[in-house]
N, C-alpha and C positions, 0 to 999 in steps of 0.2 A: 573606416573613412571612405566615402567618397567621391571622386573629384568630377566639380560642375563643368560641362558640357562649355569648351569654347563657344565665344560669343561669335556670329561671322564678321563683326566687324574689328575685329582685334586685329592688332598688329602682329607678326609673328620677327620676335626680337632674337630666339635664339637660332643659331647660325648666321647671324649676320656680321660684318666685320666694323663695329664699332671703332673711333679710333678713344682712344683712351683720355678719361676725365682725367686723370692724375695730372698730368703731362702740362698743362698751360698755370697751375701756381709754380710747378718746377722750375719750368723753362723762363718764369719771367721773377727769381728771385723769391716768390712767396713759400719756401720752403718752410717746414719747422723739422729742424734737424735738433740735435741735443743741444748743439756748440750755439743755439740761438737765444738759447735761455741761458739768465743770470740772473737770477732773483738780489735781489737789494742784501746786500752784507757776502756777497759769495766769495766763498777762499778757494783759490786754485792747489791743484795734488802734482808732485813730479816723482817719480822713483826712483829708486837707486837699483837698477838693475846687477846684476852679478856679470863681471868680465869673462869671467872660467864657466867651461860646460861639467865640471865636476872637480868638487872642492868640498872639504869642512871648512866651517865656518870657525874661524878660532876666536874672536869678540866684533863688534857693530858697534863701537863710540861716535853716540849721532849730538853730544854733549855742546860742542863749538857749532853745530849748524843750529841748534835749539835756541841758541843765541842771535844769533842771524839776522838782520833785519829785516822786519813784515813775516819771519816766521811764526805761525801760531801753534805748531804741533811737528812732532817726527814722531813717527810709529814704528816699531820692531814687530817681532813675530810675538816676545814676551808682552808687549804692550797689547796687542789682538787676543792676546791669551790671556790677559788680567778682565779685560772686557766679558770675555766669554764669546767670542769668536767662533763656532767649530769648524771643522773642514768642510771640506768642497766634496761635492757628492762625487762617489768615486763611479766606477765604470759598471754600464745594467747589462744585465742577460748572461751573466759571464758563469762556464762550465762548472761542476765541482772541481776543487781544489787549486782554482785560480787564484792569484794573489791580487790584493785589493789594497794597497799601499794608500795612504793618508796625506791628503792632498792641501797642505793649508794656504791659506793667502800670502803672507812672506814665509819666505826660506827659515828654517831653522834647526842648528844644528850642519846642514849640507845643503852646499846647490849640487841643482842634477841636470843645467842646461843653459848655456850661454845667453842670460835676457832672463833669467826668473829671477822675478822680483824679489828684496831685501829689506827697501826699508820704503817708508811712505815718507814722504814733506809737504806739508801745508803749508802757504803762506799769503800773502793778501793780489801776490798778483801770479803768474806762470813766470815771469821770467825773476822774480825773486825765489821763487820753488828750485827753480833748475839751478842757479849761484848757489842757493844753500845745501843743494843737494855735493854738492863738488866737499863739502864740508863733514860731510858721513864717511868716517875711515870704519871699512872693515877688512881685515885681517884673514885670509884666507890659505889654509894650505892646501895647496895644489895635488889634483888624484888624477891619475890617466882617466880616459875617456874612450869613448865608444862608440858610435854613429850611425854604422851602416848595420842592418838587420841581424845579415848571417853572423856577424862578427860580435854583434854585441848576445847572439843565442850561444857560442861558444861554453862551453864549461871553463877555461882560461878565461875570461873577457872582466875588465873591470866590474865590480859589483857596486847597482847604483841604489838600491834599498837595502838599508842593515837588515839582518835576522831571517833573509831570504833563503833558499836554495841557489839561485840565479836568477838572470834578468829572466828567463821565459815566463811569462807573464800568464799563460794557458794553453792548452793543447784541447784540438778536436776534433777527431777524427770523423769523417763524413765518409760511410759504405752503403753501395746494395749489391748485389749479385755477385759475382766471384772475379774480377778485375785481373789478377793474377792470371786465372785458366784464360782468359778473353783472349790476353796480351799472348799468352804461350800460343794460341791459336790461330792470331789475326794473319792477315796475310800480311797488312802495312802497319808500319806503325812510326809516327813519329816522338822527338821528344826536343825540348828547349828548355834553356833556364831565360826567361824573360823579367825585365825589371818594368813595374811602373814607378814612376821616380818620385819624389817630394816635391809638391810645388805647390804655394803660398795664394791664397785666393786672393787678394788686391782688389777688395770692394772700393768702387768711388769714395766712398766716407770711411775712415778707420772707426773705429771702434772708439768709446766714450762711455760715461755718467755724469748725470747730475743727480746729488741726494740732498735732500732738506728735512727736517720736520717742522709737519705741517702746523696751522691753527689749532687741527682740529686734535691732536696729540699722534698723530699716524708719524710712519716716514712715507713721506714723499721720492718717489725714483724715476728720472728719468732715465731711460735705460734705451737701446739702439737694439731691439734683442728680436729673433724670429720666434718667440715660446711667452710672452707675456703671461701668462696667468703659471708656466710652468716657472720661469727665474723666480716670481714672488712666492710661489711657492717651496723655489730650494733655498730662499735667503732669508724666510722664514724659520726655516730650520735650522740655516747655519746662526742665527742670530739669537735666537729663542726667543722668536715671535710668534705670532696665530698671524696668517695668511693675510687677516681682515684688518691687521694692523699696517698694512704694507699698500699704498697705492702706485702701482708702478704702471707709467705711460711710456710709449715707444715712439709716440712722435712719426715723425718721417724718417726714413731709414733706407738711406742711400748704399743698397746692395749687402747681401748676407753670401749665400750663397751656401748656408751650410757652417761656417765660423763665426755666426752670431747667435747661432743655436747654444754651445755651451755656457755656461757663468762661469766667469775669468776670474781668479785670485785679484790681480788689481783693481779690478771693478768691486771686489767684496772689500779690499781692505777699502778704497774708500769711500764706502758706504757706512763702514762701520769708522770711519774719522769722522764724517759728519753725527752720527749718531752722539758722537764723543765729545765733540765740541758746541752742540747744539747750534752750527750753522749750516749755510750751505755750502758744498764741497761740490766741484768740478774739475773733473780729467777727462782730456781728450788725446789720443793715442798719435803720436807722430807718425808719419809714414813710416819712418828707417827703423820705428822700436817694432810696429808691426808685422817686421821680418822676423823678429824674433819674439813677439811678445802674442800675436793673434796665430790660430791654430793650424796645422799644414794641413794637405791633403798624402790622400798616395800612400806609398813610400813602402811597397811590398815588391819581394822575391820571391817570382815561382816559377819551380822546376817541375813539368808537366809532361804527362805523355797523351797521345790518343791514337787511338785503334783502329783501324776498320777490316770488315773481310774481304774476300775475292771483287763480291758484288758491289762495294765498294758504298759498305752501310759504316757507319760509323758505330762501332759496339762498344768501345770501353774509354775511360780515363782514370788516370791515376796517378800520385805527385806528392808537393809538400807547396803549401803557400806559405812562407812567411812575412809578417806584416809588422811595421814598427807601432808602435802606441806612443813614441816618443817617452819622454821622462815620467809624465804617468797619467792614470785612463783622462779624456774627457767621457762622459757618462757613453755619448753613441759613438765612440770611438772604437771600442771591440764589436759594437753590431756592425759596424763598417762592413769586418771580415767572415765574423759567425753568422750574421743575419742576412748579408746579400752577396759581399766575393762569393763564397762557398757554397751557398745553396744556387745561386744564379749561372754558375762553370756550365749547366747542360745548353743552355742557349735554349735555342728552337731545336734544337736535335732531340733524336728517339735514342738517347743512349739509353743501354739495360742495366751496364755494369759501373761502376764509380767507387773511389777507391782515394783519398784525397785528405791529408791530415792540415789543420789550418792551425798556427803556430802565433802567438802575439808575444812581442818583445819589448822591453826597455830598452831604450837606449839615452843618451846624452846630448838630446835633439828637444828642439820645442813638441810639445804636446799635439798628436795628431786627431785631429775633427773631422766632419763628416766635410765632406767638399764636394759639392754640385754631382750629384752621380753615388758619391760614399758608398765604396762597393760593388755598384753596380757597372761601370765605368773599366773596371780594370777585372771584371770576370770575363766582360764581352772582347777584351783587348786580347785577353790570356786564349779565349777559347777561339776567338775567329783568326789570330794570327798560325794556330793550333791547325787550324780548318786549311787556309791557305798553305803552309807549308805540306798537309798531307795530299794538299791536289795536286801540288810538283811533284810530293814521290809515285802520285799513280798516275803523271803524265795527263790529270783529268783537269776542265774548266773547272772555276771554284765559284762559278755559280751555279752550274751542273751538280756539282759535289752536293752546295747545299742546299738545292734544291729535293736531288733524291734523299737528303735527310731529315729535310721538317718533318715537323706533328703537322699530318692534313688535318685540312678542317675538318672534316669529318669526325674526328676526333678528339676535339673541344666536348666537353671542359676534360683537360689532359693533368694526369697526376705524373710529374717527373721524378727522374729517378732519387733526387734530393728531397723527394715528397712537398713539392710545392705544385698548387692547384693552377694553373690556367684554365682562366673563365672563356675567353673565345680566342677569336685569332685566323688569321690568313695571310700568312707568314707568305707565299705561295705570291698572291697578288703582289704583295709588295715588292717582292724580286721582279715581280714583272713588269712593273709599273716604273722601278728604277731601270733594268735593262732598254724598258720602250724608251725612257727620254734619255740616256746612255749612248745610243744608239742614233740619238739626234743630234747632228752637230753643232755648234755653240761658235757664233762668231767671236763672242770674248774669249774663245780659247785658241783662235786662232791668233788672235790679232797679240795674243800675250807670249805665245810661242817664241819664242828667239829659236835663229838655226843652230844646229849643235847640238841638242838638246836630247836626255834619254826617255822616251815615253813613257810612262807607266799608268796603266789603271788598277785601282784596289775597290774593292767590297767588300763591306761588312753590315751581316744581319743581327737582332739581338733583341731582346723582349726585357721590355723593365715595369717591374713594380712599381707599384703605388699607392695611395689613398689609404698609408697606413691607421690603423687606428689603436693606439696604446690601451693597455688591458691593465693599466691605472684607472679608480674610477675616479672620479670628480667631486667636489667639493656634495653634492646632492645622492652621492654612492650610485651613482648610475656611471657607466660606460661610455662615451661617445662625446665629440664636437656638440655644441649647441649653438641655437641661433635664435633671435625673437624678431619679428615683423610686427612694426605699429602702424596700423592705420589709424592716422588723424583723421578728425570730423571734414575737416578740407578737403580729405581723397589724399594729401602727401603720406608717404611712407618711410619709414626708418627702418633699415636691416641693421640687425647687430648682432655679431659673429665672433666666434674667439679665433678663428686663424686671422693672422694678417699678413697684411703686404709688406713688400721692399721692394718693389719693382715691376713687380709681378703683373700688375692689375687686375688685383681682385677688385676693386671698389668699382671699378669698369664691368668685371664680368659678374661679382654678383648683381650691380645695380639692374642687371639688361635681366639676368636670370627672373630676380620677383618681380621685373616690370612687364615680362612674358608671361607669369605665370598667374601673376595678378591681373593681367590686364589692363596696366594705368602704363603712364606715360613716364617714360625711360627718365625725364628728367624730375618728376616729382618724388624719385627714388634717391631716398642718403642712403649711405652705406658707413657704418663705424664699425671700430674694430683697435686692437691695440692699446687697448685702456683698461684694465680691470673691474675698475670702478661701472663701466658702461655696456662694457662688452662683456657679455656671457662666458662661460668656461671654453675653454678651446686647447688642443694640444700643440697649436703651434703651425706656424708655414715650416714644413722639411718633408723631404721623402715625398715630393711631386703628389701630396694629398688634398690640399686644399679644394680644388673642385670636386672629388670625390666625396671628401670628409664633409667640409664646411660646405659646398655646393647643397650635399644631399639632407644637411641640417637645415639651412634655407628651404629648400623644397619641400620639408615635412613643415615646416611654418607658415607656408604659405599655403599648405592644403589644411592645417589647421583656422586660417585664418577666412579662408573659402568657405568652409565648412561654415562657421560662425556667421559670415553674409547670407549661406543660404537655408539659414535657420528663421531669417527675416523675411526672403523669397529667395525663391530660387533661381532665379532667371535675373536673380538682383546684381548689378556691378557690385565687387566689395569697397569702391569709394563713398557711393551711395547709402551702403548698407552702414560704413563708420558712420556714416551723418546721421543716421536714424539713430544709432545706437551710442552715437558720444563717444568713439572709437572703437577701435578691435586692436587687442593683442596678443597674440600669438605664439607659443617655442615649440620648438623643434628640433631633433637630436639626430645627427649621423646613424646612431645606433655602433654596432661594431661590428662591421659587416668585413668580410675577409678583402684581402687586396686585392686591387685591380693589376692585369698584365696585359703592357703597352707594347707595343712594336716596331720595328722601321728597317728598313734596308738602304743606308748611304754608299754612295758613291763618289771617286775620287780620280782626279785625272792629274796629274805634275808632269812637270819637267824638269828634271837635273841636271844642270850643269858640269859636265864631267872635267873640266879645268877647274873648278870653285867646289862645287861639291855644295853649293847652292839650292835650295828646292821651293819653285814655283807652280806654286795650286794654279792650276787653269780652271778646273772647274768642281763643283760643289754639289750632289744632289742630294737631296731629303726626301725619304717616302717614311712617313711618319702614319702610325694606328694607332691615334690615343682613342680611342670611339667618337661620340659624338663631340664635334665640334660647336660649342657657346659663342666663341666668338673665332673664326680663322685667321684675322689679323693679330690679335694674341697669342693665338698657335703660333705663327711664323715671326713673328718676334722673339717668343721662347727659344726656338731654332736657330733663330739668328747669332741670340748670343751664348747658347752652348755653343755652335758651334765652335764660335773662333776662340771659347775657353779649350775645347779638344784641340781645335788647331795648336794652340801655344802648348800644352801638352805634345803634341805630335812632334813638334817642328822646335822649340825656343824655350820653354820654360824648365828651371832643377832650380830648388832648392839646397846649395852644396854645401859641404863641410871640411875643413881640415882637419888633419891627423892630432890633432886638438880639441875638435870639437868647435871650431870658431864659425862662426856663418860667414860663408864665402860669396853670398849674395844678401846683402840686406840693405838695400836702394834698389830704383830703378834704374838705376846707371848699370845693377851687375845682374838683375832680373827682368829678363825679357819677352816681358808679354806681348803679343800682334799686333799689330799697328794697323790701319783699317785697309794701308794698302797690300796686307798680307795675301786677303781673302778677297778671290772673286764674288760675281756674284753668285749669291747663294740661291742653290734652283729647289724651294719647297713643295711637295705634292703632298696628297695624304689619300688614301684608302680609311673605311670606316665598316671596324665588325662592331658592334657597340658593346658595351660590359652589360652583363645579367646582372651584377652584382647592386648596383644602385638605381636608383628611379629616371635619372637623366642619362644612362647609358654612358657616362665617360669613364675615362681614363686617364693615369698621372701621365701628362708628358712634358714637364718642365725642366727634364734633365736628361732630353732624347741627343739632343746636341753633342753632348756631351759621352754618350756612351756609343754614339754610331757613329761619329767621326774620327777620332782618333784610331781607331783599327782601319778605318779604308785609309786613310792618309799613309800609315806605316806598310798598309800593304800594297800601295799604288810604289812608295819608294821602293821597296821590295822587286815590288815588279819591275820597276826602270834597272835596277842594280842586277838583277840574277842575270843576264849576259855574262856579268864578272862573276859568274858563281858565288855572288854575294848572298846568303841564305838568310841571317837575322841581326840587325842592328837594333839593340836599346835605343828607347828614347832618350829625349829630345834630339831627334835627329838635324843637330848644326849642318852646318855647311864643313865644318873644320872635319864633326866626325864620318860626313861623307865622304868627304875629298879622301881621309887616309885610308877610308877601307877600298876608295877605288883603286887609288896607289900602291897597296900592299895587296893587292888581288894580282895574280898570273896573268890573265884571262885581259886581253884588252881589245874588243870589237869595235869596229867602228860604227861613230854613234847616228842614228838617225837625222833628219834634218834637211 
């Protein structure tokens, strides 16, 4: 293939900062969310959630709600079982002799989590669903419970799957070089047990369905999901269907984030009520059930060591991670831990040695999902908090520190010691680039200062994955994202891709992409996506891949479609060349090219309040390497709102439990996400190595936010607190739990100001 010679009068679209098509139907009500449709006869779904986080089930008499007014159906787990319902696809990638527990849509026999669903109710409107639902007595006997990771790995710990050994759900150990000799060797060496905690992703839009069948004998699904052609394909299977019997739209999809990636047992049982009654069937997820019903993030314990010698290299790590899986896998719920916590622990460092076993657990907790980072997120937490504590013991700067420990560039493409490839990188600029604007004073930081105040600056470095590409093949047995480009006789163009949006703005960046690449005009470009029916195969928006993935599908369609104009002339526009020819149409495939590895160095400046124990961000910076930049304003958008997702991690958000199992935050009255006046402004830069890996040279960074903010934020508080010999605080660092470790500290200096 090809590619024809830019035209000189061409616009050059990519790098420019476009502001986003999506944004003016949003903003003025013309949304299509699920909750907009209600086709003519639609019956509303309510549950019957389970009160107890672990119980048998001793009988479900749903006999007097069946009776009910406007009820049309109550479904059991028996009733899904007459249907021929099967389970929920259970967790991928997982080690030999992992256990793989059977995952169905209602409970049955035992619940194994406060909120998993029991029984379904139909009826003709939502608030007769939820009356009749108060009508479903089940009988349950009550089992101790178990929550927290270490406790539920116990050999004593309540057992939540019959026929098991124990809740440990898999083990895996991750070695190179001799870790043990490094350690007996090193000169320094530090060690922490660090928690990253549970916390609840809170998309704008909760989670929903709507299922019908169609005209045409299909089922119809509207469905809120990031993996369109992947849910039609597991509800295919759980249904026993063929794929092609299943038309599932996604509509508008008000934020995922990671927890619209898996297929929910509610969502399946009612899908299969509509099936069953031959109408249509609509649930949509209350805020309060989505504490307990839509999937967590987080929720690992690791006890960690690292190394260095005289020189003050960093030579070894070694430890135990354990991770909850909650009651039982979502599919990329164990790649969370095996596919990016534990191969990601090296950071940018030259470690030699690694030593490091990763541990996944049941417990008595809602089911844990990938959440904005999954993985990635609480490797860079675990390692740069790791980083900073070893600079206190060698009395060294911890940008110094990790400065002398990157992979130089020179050194691209670098194999680490968890044998993951980085394609380029200049780890190096980026610290520099954050020190230079570090080092420039910021009037919003003055002016937010109160006197009294303890200073502290933190930094954290960190490289993240992306533009995965799953080694599932596709309905066509090939490999990879696909994408087709129409060119109409008119000159208009149609891009259609199987990854899609929720926020994101793809429809913005690939439109600008084939309207660059093509050379027509940005607005004669649609972009669809989210539909199965229209939209090509695709694996899904997760894992910051989509411009990688779906971007480099697009680009081979559009030098397919080039090509075909310049088979007409060569020097032809391809608008031109569709008129001559009665269109062009064109596919195009990612391929399955290995991952891209992003990078950034944030910075953080607070102030603590040493009477409150209070902590205010002054200031915020971002030096972001995803490679080349499509559009900048979408970059710093992305930034934007990882970041203040890392903030509420840093600073406000746990997922809690009682000694029960009960959730002890499920509203936002008891979960507390950032509020806008949290975060200052946010200072975005970006440096660009570009990836070798694809033809547009980028890199995933739509979940940079998120994995380089929370480590500087906890280690700027860090820095305010070590006056009081204050060495490591778990997160969400409150104000409550600052205030008592100032309190309970010896050591009381007076505070700057």
């Amino acid at each position: 293939m090809t590619t024809p010679r830019r035209r000189a009068d061409a616009v050059n679209l990519i790098g420019q900062p476009l502001t986003r098509r999506e944004d003016p139907p949003l903003l003025t009500g013309r949304g299509q969310y699920v909750d907009d449709f209600a086709p003519a006869g639609t019956l509303h779904a309510f549950f019957v959630r389970s009160p107890l986080a672990h119980a048998r089930i001793a009988s479900v008499d749903a006999e007097e709600a069946r009776q009910a007014e406007g009820v049309h159906a109550v479904f059991t787990a028996e009733d899904l079982a007459a249907q021929g319902v099967g389970a929920l696809p259970g967790g991928e990638g997982l080690p030999p002799g992992a256990l793989n527990p059977s995952f169905l849509a209602l409970a049955r026999d035992k619940v194994l989590w406060a909120g998993q669903p029991v029984a379904l109710v139909v009826a003709d409107t939502p608030e007769r669903a939820a009356d009749a639902a108060e009508f479903v007595v089940t009988d349950y006997d009550d089992l101790p419970a178990v929550t927290a990771p270490l406790d539920a790995a116990a050999d004593d710990a309540p057992l939540l799957h019959e026929d098991t050994p124990g809740n440990v759900a898999f083990r895996k150990r991750l070695t190179a070089g001799d870790a043990d000799a490094a350690f007996r060797d090193a000169a320094y060496t530090v060690s922490q047990r660090m928690t990253s905690q549970r916390i609840a992703p809170v998309a704008m839009e909760p989670r929903g369905v709507l299922a019908y069948p169609a005209e045409d004998g299909r089922l119809e699904i509207r469905l809120p999901t990031q993996r369109a052609h992947g849910a039609r394909n597991w509800l295919a299977k759980i249904l026993g269907l063929k794929p092609d019997q299943i038309h599932l739209m996604t509509g508008d999809v008000g934020g995922g984030f990671g927890a619209k990636g898996p297929l929910y047992p509610d969502q399946v049982a009612v899908i299969a009520a509509a099936r069953a009654l031959g109408r249509p069937v609509k649930w949509i997820e209350e805020r309060s059930e989505s504490f307990t019903a839509t999937t967590h993030g987080r929720d690992q314990v690791a006890d960690l060591e690292l190394a260095a010698d005289s020189g003050g290299n960093i030579i070894a790590m070694r430890g135990t991670v354990h991770a909850s899986m909650g009651a039982y896998y979502t599919p990329n719920g164990p790649g969370s831990l095996l596919g990016r916590l534990g191969p990601m622990l090296p950071q940018a460092y030259r470690l030699e040695h690694f030593d490091v076993e990763l541990v996944g657990v049941f417990a008595n907790t809602t089911p844990i999902g990938p959440y904005r980072g999954a993985g990635r997120p609480e490797a860079a937490y675990f390692t740069e908090r790791l980083v900073d504590m070893l600079a206190r013991e060698m009395n060294a700067d911890p940008a110094e520190l990790r400065r002398r420990n990157f992979i130089p560039p020179a050194a691209f493409p670098y194999t680490t010691v968890t044998g993951l490839t980085y394609e380029t990188g200049d780890y190096h600029a980026g610290l520099d680039l954050l020190q230079e604007k570090f080092n420039t004073d910021s009037p919003e930081r003055l002016r937010l200062t109160p006197p009294g105040q303890l200073i502290g600056r933190g930094i954290a470095t960190f490289v993240e994955p992306g533009g995965i590409v799953p080694k599932a093949p596709g309905p066509d047995g090939t490999i990879g994202d696909k994408a087709t480009v129409t060119v109409d006789p008119d000159g208009k163009v149609t891009v259609a891709v199987g990854t899609s949006g929720h926020g994101q703005g793809h429809e913005t960046a690939f439109a600008q992409l084939a309207a660059d690449l093509l050379e027509v005009a940005y607005d004669d470009v649609t972009v669809v996506f989210g539909d199965t029916d229209t939209a090509p195969f695709g694996y899904g928006t997760f894992g910051s891949r989509s411009l990688a993935a779906g971007g480099t599908a697009i680009y081979n369609a559009c030098q397919e479609a080039l090509d075909s104009a310049r088979r007409v002339d060569a020097p032809m526009p391809v608008a031109e060349a569709a008129a001559r020819l009665g269109g062009i149409s064109a596919t195009g495939s990612s391929g399955a090219p290995p991952e891209t590895y992003a990078s950034g160095a944030y910075g953080c400046e607070v102030a603590v309040d040493p009477d409150t124990g209070h902590v205010t961000l002054l200031r915020v910076i971002a030096v972001d390497d995803c490679g080349v930049l499509v559009n900048p304003l979408l970059v710093e958008g992305q930034v934007h709102g990882a970041v203040a997702q890392g903030v509420g991690q840093a600073l406000t958000e746990q997922v809690g439990y009682d000694e029960n199992g009960q959730p002890m935050s499920a509203s936002l009255m008891d979960y507390a996400v950032p509020f806008a006046a949290t975060l200052p402004h946010i200072e975005s830069y970006s440096v660009v190595t570009p990836s070798t890996l694809n033809p547009l040279g980028v890199k995933g960074m739509g979940e940079s936010g998120t994995i380089g903010v929370t480590p500087a934020v906890v280690n700027a508080v860090m820095d305010a607190l070590a006056r009081y010999g204050i060495r490591h605080l778990d997160m969400p660092l409150t104000a409550e739990k600052v205030w008592t470790a100032i309190h309970e500290s010896r050591v009381h200096p007076v505070p700057e100001g």
